[in-house]
C-alpha positions as CSV (number, residue, x, y, z in Angstrom):
1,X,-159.2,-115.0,-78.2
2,X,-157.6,-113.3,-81.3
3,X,-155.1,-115.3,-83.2
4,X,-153.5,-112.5,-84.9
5,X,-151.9,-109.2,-84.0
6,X,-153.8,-106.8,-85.0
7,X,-151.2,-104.2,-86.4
8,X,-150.0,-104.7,-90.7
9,X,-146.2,-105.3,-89.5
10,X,-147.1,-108.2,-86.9
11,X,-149.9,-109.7,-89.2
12,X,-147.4,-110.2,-92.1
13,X,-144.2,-110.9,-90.1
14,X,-146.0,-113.8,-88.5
15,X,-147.9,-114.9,-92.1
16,X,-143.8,-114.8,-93.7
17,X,-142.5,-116.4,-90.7
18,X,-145.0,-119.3,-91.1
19,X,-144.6,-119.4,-94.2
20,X,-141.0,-120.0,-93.9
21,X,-141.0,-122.8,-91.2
22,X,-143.5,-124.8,-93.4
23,X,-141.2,-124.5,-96.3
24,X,-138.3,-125.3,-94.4
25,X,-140.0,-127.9,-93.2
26,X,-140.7,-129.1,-96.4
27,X,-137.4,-128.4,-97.5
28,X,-135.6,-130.3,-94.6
29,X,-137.7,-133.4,-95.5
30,X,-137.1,-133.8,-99.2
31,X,-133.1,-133.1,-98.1
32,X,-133.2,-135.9,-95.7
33,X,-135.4,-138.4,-98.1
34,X,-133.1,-137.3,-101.5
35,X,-129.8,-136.1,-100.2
36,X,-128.7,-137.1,-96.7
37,X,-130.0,-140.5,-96.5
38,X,-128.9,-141.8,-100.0
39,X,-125.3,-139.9,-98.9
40,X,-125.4,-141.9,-95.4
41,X,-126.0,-145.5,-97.2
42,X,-123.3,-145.1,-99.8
43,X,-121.3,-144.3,-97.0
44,X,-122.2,-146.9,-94.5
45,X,-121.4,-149.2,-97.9
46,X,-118.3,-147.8,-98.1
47,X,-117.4,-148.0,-94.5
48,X,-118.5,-151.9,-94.7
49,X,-116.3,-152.7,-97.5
50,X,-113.7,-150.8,-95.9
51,X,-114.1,-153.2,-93.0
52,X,-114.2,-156.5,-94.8
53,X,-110.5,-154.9,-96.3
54,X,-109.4,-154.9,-92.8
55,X,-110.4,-158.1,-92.1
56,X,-108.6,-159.7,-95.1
57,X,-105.9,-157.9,-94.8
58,X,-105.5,-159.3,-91.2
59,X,-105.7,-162.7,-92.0
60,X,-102.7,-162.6,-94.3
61,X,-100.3,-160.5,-91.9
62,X,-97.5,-162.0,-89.5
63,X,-97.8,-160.1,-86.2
64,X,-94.9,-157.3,-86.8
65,X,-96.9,-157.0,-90.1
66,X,-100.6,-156.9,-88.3
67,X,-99.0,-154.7,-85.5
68,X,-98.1,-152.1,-88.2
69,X,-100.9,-152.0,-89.7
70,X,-103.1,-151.6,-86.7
71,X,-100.8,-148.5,-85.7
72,X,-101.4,-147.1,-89.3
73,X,-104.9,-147.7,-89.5
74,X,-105.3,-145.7,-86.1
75,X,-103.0,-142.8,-86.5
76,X,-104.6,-142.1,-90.3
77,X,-108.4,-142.9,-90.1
78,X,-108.8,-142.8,-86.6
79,X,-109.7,-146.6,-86.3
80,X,-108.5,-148.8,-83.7
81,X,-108.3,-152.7,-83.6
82,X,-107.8,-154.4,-80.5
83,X,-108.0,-158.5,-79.8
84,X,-111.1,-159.6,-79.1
85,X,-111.0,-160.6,-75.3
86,X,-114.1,-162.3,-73.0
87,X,-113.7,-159.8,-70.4
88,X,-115.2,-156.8,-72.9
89,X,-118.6,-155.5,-71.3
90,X,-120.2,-154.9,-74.3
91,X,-124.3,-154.0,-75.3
92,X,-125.3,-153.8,-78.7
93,X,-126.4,-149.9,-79.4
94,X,-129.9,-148.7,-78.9
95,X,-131.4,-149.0,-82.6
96,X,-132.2,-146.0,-84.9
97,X,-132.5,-145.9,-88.3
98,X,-129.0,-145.2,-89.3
99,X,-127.5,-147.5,-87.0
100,X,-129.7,-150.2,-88.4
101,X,-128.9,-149.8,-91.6
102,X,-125.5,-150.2,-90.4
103,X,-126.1,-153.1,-88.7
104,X,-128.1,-154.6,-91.5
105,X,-124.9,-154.0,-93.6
106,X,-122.7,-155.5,-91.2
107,X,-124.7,-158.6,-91.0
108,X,-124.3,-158.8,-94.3
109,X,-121.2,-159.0,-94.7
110,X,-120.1,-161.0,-91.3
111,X,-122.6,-163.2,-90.7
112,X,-126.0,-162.9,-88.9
113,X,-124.5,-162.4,-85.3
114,X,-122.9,-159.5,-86.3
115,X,-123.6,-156.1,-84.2
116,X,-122.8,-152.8,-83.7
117,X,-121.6,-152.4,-79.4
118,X,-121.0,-149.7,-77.1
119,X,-118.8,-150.3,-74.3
120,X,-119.5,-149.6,-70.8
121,X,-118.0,-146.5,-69.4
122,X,-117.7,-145.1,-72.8
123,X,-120.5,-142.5,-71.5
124,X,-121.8,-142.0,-67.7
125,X,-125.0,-140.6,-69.1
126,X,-127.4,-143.5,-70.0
127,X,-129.4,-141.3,-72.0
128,X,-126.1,-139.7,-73.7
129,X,-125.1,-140.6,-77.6
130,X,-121.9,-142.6,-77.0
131,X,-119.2,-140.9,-79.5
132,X,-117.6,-144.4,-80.1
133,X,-119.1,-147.5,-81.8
134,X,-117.8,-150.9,-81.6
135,X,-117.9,-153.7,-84.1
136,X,-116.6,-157.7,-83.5
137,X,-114.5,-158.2,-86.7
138,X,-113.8,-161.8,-87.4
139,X,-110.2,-162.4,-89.1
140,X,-109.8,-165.8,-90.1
141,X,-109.8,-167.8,-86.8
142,X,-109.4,-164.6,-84.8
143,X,-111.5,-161.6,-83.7
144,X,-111.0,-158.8,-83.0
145,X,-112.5,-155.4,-81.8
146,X,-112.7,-152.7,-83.9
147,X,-113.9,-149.1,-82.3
148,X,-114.2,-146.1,-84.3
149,X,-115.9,-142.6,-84.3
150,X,-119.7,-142.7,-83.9
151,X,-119.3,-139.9,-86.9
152,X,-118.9,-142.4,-89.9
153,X,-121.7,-144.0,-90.0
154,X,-124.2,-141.6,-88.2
155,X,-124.5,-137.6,-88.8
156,X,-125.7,-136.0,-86.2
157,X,-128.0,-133.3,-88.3
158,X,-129.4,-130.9,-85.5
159,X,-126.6,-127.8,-85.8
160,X,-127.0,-127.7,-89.6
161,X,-131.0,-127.9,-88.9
162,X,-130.6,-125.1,-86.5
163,X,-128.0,-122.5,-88.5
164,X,-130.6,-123.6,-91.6
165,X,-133.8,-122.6,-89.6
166,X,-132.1,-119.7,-87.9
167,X,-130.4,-118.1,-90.7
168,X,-133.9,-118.8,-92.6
169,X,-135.4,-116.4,-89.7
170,X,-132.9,-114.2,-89.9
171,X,-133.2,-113.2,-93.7
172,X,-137.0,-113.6,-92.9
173,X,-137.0,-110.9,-90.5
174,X,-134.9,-108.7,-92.1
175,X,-136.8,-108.6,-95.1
176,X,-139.8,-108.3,-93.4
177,X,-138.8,-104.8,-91.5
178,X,-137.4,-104.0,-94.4
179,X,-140.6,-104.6,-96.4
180,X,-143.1,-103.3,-93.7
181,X,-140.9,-100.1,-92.6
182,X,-141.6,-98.7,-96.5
183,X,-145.7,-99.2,-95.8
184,X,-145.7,-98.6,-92.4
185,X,-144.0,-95.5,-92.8
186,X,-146.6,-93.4,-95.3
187,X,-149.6,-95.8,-93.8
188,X,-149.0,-94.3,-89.9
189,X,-148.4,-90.4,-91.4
190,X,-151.8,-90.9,-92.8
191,X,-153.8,-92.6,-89.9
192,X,-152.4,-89.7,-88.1
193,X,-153.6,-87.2,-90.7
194,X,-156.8,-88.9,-91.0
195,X,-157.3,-88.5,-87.5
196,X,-157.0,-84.9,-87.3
197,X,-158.6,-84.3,-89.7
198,X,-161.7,-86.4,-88.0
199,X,-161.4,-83.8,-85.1
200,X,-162.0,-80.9,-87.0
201,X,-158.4,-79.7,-88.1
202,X,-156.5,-79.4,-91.5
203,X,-153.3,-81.9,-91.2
204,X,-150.4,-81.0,-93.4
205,X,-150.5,-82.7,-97.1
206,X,-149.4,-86.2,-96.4
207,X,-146.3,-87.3,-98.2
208,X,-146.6,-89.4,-101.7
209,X,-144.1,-92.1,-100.8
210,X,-144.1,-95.8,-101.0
211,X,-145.6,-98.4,-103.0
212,X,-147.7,-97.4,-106.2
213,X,-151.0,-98.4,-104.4
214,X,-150.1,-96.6,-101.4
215,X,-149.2,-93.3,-103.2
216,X,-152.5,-93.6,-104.6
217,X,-153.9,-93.5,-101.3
218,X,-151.7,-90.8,-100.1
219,X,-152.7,-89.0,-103.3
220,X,-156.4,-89.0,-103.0
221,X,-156.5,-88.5,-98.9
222,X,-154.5,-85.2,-99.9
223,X,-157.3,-84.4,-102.3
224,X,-160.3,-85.4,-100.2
225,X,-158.8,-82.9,-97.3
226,X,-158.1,-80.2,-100.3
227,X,-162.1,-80.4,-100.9
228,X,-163.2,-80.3,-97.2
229,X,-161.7,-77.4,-97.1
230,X,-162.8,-75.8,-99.9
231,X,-166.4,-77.2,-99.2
232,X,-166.3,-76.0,-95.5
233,X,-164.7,-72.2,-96.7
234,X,-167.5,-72.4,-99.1
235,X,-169.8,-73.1,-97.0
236,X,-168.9,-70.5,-93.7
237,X,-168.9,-67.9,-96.8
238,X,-172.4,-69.0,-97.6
239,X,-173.4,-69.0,-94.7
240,X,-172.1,-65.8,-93.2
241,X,-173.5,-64.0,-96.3
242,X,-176.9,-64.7,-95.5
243,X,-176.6,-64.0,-92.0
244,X,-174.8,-60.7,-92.6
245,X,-177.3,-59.8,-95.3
246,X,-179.9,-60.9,-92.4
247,X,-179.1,-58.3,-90.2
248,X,-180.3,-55.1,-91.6
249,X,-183.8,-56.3,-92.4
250,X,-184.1,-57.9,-88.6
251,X,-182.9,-53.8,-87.5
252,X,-185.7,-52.4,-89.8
253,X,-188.3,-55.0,-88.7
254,X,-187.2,-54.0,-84.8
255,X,-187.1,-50.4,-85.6
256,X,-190.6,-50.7,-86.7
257,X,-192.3,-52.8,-84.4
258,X,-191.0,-50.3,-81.4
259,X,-192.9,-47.6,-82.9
260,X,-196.0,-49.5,-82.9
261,X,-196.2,-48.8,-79.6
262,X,-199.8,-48.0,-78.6
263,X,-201.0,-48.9,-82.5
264,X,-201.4,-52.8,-81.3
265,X,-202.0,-54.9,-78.4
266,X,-199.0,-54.9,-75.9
267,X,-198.8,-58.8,-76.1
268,X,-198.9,-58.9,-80.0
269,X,-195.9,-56.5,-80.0
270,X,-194.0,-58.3,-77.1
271,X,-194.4,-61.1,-79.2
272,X,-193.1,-59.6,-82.2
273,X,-190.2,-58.5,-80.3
274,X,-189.6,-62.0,-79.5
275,X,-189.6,-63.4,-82.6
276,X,-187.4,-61.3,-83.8
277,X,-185.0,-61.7,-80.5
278,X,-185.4,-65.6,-81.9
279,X,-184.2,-64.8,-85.4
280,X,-181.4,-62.9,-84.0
281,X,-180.3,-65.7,-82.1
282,X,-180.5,-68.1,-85.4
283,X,-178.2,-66.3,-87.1
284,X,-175.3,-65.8,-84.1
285,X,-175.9,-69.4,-84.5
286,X,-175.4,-69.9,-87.8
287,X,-172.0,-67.0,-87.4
288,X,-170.3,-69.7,-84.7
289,X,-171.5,-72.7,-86.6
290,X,-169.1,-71.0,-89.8
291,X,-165.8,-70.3,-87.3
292,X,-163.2,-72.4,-87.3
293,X,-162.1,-73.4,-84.1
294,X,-159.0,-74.8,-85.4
295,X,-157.5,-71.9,-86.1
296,X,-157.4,-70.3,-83.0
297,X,-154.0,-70.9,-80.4
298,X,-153.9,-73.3,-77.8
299,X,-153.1,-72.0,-74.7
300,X,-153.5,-72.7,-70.9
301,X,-156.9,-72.9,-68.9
302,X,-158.6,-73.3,-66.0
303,X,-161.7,-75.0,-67.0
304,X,-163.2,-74.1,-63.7
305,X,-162.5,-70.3,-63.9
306,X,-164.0,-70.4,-67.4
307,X,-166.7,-72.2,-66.2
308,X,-167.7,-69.5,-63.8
309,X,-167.1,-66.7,-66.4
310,X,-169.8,-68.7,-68.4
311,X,-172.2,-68.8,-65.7
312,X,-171.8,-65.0,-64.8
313,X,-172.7,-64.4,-68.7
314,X,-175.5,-66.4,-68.3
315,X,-176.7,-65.1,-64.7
316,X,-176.7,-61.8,-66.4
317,X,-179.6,-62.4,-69.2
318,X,-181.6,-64.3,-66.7
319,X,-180.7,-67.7,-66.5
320,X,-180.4,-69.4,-62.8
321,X,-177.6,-71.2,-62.9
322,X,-175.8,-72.6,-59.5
323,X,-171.7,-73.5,-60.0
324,X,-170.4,-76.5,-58.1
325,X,-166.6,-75.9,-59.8
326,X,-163.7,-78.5,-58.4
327,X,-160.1,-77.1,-58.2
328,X,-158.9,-78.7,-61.6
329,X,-155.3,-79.0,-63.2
330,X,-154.5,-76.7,-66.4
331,X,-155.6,-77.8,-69.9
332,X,-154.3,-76.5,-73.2
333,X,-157.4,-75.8,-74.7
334,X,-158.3,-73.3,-77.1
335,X,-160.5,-70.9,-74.6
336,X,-162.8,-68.8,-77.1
337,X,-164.1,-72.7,-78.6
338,X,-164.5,-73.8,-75.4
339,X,-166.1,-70.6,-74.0
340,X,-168.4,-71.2,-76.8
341,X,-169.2,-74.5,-76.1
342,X,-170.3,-73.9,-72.2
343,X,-172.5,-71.3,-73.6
344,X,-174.1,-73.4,-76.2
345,X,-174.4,-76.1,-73.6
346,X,-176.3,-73.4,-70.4
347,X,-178.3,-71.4,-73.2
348,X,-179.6,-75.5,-74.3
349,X,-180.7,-76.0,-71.0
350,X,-182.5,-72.9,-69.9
351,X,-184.1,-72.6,-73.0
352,X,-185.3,-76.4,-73.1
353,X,-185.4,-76.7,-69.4
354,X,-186.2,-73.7,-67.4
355,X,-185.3,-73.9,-64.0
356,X,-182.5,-73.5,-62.2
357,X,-179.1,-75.0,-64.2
358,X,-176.5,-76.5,-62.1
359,X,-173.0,-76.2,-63.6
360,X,-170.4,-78.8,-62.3
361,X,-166.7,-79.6,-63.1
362,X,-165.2,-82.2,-61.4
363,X,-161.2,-84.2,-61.9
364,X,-161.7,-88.0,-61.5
365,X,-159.3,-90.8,-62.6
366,X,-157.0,-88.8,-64.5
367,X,-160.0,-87.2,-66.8
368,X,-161.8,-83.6,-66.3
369,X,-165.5,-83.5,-66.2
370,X,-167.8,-80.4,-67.2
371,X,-171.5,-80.9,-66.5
372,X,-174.9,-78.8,-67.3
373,X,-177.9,-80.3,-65.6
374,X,-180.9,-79.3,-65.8
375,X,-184.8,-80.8,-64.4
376,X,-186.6,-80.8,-68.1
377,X,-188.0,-83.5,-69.9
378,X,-184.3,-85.0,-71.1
379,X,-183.5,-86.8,-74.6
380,X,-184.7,-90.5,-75.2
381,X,-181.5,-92.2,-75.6
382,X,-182.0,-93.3,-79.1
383,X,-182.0,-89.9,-79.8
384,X,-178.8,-88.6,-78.6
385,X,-176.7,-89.1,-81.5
386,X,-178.8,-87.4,-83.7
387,X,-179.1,-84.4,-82.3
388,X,-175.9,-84.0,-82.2
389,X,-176.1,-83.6,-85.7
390,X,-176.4,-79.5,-87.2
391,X,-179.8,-78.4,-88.2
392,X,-181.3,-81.1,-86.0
393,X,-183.8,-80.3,-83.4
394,X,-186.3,-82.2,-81.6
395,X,-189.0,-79.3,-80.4
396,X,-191.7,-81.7,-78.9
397,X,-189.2,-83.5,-76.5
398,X,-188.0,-80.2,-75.0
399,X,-190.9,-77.6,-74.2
400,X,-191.1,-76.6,-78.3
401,X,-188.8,-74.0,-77.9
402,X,-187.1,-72.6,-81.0
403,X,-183.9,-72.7,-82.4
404,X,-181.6,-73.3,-85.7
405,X,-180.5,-77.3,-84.0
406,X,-176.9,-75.9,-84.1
407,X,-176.5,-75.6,-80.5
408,X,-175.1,-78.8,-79.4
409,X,-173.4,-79.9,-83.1
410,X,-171.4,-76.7,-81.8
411,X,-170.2,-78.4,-78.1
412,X,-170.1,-81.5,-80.0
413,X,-167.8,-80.3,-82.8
414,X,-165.7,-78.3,-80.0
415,X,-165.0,-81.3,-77.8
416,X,-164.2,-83.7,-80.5
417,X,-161.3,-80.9,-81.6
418,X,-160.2,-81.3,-77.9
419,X,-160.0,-85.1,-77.8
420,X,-162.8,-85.2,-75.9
421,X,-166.5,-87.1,-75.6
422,X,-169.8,-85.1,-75.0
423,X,-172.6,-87.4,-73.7
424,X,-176.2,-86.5,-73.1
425,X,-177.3,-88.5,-70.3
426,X,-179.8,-88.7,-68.2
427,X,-179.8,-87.3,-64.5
428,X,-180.9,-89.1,-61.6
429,X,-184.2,-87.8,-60.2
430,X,-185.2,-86.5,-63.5
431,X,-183.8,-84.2,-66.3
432,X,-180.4,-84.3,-68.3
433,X,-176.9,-84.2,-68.2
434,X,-174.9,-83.0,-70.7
435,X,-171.1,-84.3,-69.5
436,X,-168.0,-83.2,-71.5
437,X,-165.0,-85.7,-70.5
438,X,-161.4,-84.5,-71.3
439,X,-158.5,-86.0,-70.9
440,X,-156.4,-84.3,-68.0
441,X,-153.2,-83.5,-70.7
442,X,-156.3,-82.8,-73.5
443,X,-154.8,-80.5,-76.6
């Protein structure tokens, strides 16, 4: 089970916000240790000898004097005194550490069987923090009861830990999307980039924006796709310049083996013929190897109606192929690539294969399928990848028939510019299949 996101923004915003809880952890400790519970004492001290006031000054009053002074003490510190009678139902408070401190205090200063008291019915919740706290103040020869707000002597810190940890969030967020929107920004306009440009096509410069190390990578990505392009235009020119300068030689050589007709054996010159047909073949090869399909439109196809097209080509210089073609949805393809790639992919098997070719499109599960099988000898699986590669060619695995290896880097390089997957697999009973998948919305 992964513990972390997997995308930049989440990584980091969960990194901050841990980071952030643990130091306000931290920092809510050391408060409470150096701040609130130093602040609580002096004022639980203060309270006390507020206390032991009232309970001198009670012993000295008459009872008009006491009575006044009980009304004063209520109406301007919110403290009220009442005689201390048997009937009371009083329990001392459940203990915490604030309240015994409090009661340590009290004890103190009135004697050992001092306590802090709740009264019944002062809460109907057993489990609820009574708001008033009672104390048994001895006056002389008297007693009496003196209740007052839970509040001064006990703090109740959960809202200010809340708005502290929440408005610690808050920023934290904030600065994080802040942060993360300026490197997200430039970092998903070149995964995109990088992606196209994987498939085969020239993305727009991407833009220079951001951090310093990030424009740096912006900078050099921009400068890697400016010399794949230039290496690719230098190599099609390269590439059709030796093909072109091909052709006039191969014409000559043609020329002149038809009119050894009758001067050599008729199997020696068929055989020339064919070597030169082979050589021909090489350098279309090498011509569609140099286009870029990239360049050319997108429009909407019927992979099936190409498909057929295709096979018609292919009927036509001799190859047996049989159609099994599924009424499929319309793709935005770019129909000279892919018209090149079904080609590539029937001219591979009947020249590998021989046989009949059985050409098959099919629409499962939201993708589009286009087969060629064939009954040859097939690829060995470890295998596959690399001859996917140009220039690579494995003639004693399929009949040691010729060829430049460009065929299926070709239908490779043509479904990867569609979003698609071309597999080499093997076919039941015997042979292979060579499957391109496309998604059913494929551009």
């Amino acid at each position: 089970m992964k513990l972390l996101p997997g995308s930049l923004l989440w990584r980091t915003f969960a990194v901050l916000v841990a980071a952030l809880v643990t130091s306000q952890a931290a920092a809510l400790l050391l408060f409470d240790h150096y701040i609130t519970q130093p602040r609580i004492a002096q004022a639980t001290r203060h309270f006390v000898s507020h206390l032991k006031t009232v309970s001198a000054a009670m012993q000295s009053m008459d009872p008009t004097a006491e009575k006044a002074f009980i009304a004063r003490i209520a109406e301007q510190e919110g403290i009220r005194i009442d005689p201390s009678r048997a009937e009371e139902q009083m329990h001392p408070v459940t203990d915490r550490p604030t309240l015994a401190l409090f009661r340590e205090r009290i004890r103190e200063s009135f004697g050992s069987g001092a306590d802090v008291y709740v009264r019944d019915g002062d809460t109907s919740d057993a489990q609820a923090r009574p708001r008033v706290l009672w104390v048994r103040l001895p006056a002389g020869e008297r007693q009496f009861w003196v209740a007052f707000p839970r509040a001064r002597v006990e703090r109740d810190p959960f809202a200010a830990t809340v708005v502290w940890i929440g408005a610690g969030l808050g920023i934290a967020i904030l600065a994080t999307l802040g942060i993360l929107f300026r490197l997200n920004r430039p970092l998903g306009e070149l995964a995109r980039a990088a992606a196209q440009l994987g498939r085969g096509t020239h993305p727009q410069p991407v833009t220079e924006a951001g951090p310093s190390e990030i424009r740096g990578l912006a900078r050099a990505f921009n400068q890697m796709a400016t010399d794949l392009r230039k290496l690719e235009r230098e190599r099609a020119t390269f590439l059709a310049g030796v093909s072109h300068d091909l052709r006039t030689p191969l014409a000559r050589m043609r020329l002149d083996v038809e009119m050894l007709e009758g001067k050599v054996a008729t199997q020696v010159q068929h055989g020339m013929v064919d070597d030169i047909n082979d050589m021909s073949a090489i350098i279309d090869q090498f011509i569609d190897f140099t286009r870029s399909e990239a360049a050319e439109p997108l429009e909407a196809v019927n992979l099936s109606e190409l498909a057929r097209a295709s096979a018609d080509r292919a009927t036509r210089s001799g190859v047996q192929v049989s159609c099994e073609l599924a009424e499929l949805p319309p793709l935005t393809l770019r129909p000279l690539a892919m018209q090149r790639l079904v080609d590539n992919l029937l001219v591979n098997a009947a020249r590998h294969a021989g046989g009949a070719v059985l050409l098959r499109t099919t629409f499962e599960g939201g993708h589009v399928m286009l087969a060629v099988l064939d009954r040859g000898p097939g690829i060995p699986a470890e295998l596959v990848e690399r001859l996917k590669q140009p220039f690579t060619r494995r003639d004693e695995s399929r009949c040691g028939s010729s060829g430049a290896g460009l065929g299926l880097a070709i239908a490779d390089r043509v479904a990867v510019l569609h979003g698609g997957r071309l597999d080499l697999l093997e076919r039941a009973g015997g042979g292979l299949e060579a499957r391109l998948t496309l998604e059913a919305n494929a551009a």
